[in-house]
C-alpha positions in Angstrom: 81.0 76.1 85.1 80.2 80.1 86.4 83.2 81.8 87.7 82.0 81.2 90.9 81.8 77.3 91.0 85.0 77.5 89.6 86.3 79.4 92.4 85.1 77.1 95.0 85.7 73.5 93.3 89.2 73.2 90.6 91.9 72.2 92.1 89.6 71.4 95.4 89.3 67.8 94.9 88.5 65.5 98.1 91.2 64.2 99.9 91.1 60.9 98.5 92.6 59.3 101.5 90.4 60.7 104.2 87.7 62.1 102.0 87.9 65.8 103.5 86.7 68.2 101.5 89.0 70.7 102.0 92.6 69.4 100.6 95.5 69.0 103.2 98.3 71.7 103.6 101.6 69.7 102.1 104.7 70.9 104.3 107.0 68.8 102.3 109.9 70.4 101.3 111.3 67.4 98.9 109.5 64.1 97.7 110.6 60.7 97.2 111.4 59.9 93.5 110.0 56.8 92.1 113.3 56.5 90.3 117.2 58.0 89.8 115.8 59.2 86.2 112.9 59.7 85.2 109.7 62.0 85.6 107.6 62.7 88.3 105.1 64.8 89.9 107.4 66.4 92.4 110.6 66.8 93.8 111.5 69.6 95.5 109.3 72.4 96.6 110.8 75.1 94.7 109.8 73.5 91.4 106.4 72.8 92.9 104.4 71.6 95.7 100.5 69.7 95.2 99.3 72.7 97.7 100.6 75.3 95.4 99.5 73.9 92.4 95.5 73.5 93.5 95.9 77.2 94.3 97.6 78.1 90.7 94.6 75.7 89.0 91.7 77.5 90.1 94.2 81.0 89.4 94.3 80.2 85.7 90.6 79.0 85.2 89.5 82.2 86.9 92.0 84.4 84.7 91.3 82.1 81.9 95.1 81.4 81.3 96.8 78.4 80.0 98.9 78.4 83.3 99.4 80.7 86.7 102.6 80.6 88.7 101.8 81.8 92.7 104.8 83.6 94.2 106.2 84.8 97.7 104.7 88.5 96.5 103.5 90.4 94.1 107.0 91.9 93.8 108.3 89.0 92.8 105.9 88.2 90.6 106.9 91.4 89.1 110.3 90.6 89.2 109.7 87.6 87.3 108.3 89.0 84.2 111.0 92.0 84.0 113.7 89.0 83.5 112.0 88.6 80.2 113.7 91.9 79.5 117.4 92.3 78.5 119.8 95.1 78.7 119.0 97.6 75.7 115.3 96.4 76.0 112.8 99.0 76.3 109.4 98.8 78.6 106.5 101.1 78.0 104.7 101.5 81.3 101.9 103.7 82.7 102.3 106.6 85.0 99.4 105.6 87.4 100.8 102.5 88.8 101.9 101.0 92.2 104.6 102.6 93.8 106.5 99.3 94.1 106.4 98.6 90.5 107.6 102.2 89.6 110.2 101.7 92.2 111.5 97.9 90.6 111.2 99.8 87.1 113.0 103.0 87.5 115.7 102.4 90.0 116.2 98.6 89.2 115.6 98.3 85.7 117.1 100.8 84.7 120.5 100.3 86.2 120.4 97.0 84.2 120.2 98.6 81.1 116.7 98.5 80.3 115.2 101.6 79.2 111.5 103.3 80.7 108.9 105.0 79.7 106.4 105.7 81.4 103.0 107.4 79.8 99.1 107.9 80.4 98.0 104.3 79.6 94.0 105.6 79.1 95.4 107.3 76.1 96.1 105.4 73.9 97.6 107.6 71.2 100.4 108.2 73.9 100.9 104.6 74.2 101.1 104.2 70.7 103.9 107.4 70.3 106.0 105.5 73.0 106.5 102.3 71.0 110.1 102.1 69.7 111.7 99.5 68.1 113.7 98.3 71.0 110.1 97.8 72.9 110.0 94.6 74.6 107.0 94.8 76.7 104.1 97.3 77.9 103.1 97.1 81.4 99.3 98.7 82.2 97.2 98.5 84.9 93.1 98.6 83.6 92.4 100.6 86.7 95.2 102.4 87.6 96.3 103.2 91.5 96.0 105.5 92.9 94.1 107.3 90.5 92.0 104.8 89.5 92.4 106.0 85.8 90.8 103.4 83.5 93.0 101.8 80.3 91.5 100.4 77.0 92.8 97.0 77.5 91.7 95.6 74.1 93.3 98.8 72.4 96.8 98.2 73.9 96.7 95.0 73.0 96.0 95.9 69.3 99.2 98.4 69.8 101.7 95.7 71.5 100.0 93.2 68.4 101.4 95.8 65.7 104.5 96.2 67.7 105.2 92.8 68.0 105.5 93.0 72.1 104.5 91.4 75.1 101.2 92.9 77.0 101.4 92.7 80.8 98.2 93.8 83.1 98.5 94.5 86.3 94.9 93.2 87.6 95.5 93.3 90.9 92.9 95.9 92.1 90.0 95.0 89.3 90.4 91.2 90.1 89.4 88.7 87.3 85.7 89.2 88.6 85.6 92.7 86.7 88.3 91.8 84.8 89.9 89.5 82.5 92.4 90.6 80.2 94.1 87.5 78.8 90.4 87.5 77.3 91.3 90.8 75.6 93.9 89.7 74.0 97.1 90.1 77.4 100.1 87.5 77.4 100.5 87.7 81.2 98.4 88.8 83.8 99.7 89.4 87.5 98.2 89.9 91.0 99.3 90.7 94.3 97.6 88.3 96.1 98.2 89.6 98.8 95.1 91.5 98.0 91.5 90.7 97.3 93.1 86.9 96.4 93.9 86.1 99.7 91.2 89.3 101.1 92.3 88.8 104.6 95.1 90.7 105.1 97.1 87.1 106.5 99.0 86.6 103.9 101.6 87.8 101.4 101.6 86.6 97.5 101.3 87.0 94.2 100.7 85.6 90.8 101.3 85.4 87.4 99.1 84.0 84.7 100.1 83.4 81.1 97.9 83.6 77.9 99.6 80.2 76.5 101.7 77.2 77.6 104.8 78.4 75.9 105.3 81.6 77.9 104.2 79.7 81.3 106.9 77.8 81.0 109.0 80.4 80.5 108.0 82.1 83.6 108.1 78.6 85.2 111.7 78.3 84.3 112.5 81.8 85.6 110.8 81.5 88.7 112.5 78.3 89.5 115.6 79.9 88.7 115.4 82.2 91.0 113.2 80.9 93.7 110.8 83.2 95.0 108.0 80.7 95.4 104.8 81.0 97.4 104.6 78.7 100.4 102.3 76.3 101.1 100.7 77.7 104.0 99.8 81.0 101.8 98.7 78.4 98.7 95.9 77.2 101.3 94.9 80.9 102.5 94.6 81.5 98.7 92.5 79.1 97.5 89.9 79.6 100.4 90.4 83.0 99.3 89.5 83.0 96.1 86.2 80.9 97.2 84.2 84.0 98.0 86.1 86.4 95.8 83.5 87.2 94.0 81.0 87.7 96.3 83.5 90.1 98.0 84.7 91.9 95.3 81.0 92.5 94.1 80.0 93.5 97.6 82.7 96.0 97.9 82.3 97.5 94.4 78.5 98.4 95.7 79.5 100.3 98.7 82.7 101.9 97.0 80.0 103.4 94.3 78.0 104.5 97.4 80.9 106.3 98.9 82.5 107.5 96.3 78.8 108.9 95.0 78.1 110.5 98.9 82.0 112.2 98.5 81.4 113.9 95.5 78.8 116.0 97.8 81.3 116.7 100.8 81.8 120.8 100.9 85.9 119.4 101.8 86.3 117.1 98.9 87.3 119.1 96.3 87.9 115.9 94.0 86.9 112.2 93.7 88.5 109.8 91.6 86.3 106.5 90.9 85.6 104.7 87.4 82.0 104.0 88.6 81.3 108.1 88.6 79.5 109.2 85.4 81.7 112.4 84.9 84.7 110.2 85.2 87.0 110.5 82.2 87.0 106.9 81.7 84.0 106.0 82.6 81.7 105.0 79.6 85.0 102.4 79.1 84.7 101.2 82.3 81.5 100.5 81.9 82.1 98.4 78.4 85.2 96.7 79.9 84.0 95.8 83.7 81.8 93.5 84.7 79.4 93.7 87.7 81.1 96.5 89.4 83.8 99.4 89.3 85.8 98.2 92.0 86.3 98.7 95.9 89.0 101.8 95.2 88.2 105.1 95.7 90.0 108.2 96.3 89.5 111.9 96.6 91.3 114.8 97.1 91.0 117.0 99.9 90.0 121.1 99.7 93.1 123.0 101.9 97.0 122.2 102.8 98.5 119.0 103.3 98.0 118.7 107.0 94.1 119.0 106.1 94.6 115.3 104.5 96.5 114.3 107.6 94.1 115.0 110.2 91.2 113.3 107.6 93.5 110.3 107.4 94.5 110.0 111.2 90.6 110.8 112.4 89.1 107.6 111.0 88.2 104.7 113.7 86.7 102.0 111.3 88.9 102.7 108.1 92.7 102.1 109.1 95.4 104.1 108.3 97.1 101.3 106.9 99.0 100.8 103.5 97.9 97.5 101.3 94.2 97.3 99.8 91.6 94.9 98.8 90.9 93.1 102.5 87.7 92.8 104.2 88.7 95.5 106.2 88.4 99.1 105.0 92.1 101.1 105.0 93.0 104.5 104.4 96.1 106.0 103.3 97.9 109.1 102.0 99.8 107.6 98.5 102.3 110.6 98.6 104.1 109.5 101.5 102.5 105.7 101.6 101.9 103.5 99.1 103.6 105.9 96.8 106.5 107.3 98.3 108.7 105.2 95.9 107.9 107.6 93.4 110.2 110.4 92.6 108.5 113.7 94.0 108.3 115.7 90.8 107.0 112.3 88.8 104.6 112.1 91.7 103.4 116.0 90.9 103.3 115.4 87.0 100.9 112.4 87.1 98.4 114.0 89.4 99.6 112.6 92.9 99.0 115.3 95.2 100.2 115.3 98.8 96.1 116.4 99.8 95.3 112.6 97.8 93.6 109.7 99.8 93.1 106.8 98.8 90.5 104.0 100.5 90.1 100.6 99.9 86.6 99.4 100.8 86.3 96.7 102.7 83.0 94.8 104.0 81.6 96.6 106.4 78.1 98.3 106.5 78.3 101.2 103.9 76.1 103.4 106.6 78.9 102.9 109.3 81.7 104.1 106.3 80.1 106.9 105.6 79.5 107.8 109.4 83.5 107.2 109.9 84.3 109.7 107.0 81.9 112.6 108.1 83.4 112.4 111.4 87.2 113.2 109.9 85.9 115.4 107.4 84.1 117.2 110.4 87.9 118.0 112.4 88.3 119.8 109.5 85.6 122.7 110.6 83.5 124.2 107.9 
């Protein structure tokens, strides 16, 4: 079946003692046992729940993984996969990632003996020059946030191959509709779901997908160790989530284009940072390794001081000044002190993360009304 019947139907089966359509929401927090000994389906909602489970079926058909894992966040989905890491275990990560997972990596990791490094993932000779033999795992994102910088998935999985290490994407903000890179060759793929998964901004998530059974259970093992498990009520808002991902993501890929396209003309803008943009650095990549679309990201940087980008951010009435991304709504933040102020200041300067940066997620709205929104904050700035 197409990604899309896929998305609305496995692990969507019919009630089979009513007949609805849509399955029930299982509150249960423990289940009878058939016996003292013994297997069965479940026992305790920690180690699993049937709601949870529809919601990490469909998640690993759609990833194309041998089995997903849905947690309380993406954070802890995070979490997760740094306990395959040990102290004296190094991790090679990029430098244009979430703030919360430079935040786990550098003040938590680190102070339990694991070493970082953290280098431009879109080039790959740099990736490659970061391998040592303590290397354990590299961490990339294939479009990176907040600069939506695009990495060769394939070609860091040829480097972790050689190197005998694991390859985690970060997927969240290309989704598997533009991206699949357990395809490419990835051993574990994770989302916030709290993002274009869920796409309503009503729930919190996230989720973990591995290339093979072997290192699922692994994960499983971990995550029921240590517990942070999505609930069932978020399992539901996922899977009718994921239903009309695709048509979301694709619809908000088209208008980001458009905006990103109408931005590069703006006499403030001074920058724009989008995959989809044919001047882009990584854009004949992008165009190889996405499918259908560039994404819903976009950000630009603004022509003046700081307070230039504040009065942009805090002039919009349809985009919210907001942190989070990939809803139906469109958001707008400032990543220096936002969704990136995790970040060390001078690490924040050396990647490119200017205090004048916005970033927008693109929701589902009329393009024509977005653009309206952004030429009247752009205006306060005078000409």
């Amino acid at each position: 079946m197409e990604f899309r019947t896929r998305a609305i139907h496995v692990g969507q089966e019919p009630d089979p003692t009513s007949g609805a359509v849509v399955p029930p929401v299982h509150l249960a927090s423990t289940f009878v046992l058939p016996a003292a000994e013994g297997p069965a389906d479940y026992d305790y909602a920690r180690t699993g729940s049937p709601t949870r489970h529809a919601f990490e079926a469909v998640a690993a058909s759609l990833d194309g993984g041998a089995r997903a894992l849905a947690f309380a966040s993406g954070m802890a989905a995070t979490h997760c996969v740094s306990l395959l890491l040990k102290p004296g275990d190094h991790l090679v990560t990029g430098t244009d990632i979430y703030g919360g997972s430079w935040r786990l990596f550098n003040n938590v990791l680190t102070e339990q003996g694991v070493a970082i490094t953290a280098v431009d993932t879109s080039d790959l000779e740099a990736v490659r020059a970061a391998i040592r033999p303590e290397t354990r795992m590299l961490w990339i994102e294939p479009i990176g946030n907040p600069l939506m910088s695009v990495t060769d998935v394939a070609g860091c999985v040829a480097i972790a191959r050689a190197a005998g290490v694991l390859l985690v994407a970060d997927n969240t903000l290309a989704t598997p509709v533009l991206c699949r890179p357990l395809e490419l060759g990835a051993d574990i793929v994770m989302h916030s779901a709290t993002k274009y998964i869920g796409g309503h901004s009503d729930l919190l998530g996230g989720l973990l997908v591995a290339r093979d059974d072997e290192l699922g259970d692994r994960l499983h093992w971990l995550q029921n160790a240590t517990g942070g498990v999505m609930g069932p009520l978020e399992s539901f808002l996922c899977c009718r989530g994921v239903k009309t991902l695709e048509l979301r993501v694709l619809a908000q890929s088209a208008t980001a284009a458009r905006l990103a396209t109408w931005l590069q003309q703006q006499p403030r803008v001074c920058r724009v940072h989008y995959p989809g943009l044919s001047d882009q650095p990584g854009h004949d990549l992008a165009r190889q390794q996405f499918h259908g679309g560039f994404g819903g990201m976009v950000s630009f940087e603004i022509a003046g001081d700081v307070a230039a980008a504040r009065r942009v951010v805090e002039s919009t009435k349809i985009f919210r000044l907001a942190v989070s991304l990939g809803a139906v709504e469109s958001l707008i933040e400032l990543p220096a002190v936002m969704s990136h102020g995790a970040y060390a200041p001078e690490a924040r300067q050396a990647v490119g993360i200017t205090d004048g940066l916005i970033r927008l997620s693109v929701g589902l709205e009329a393009a024509v009304d977005l653009e309206a929104d952004l030429a009247s904050a752009l205006a306060t700035l005078g000409d």
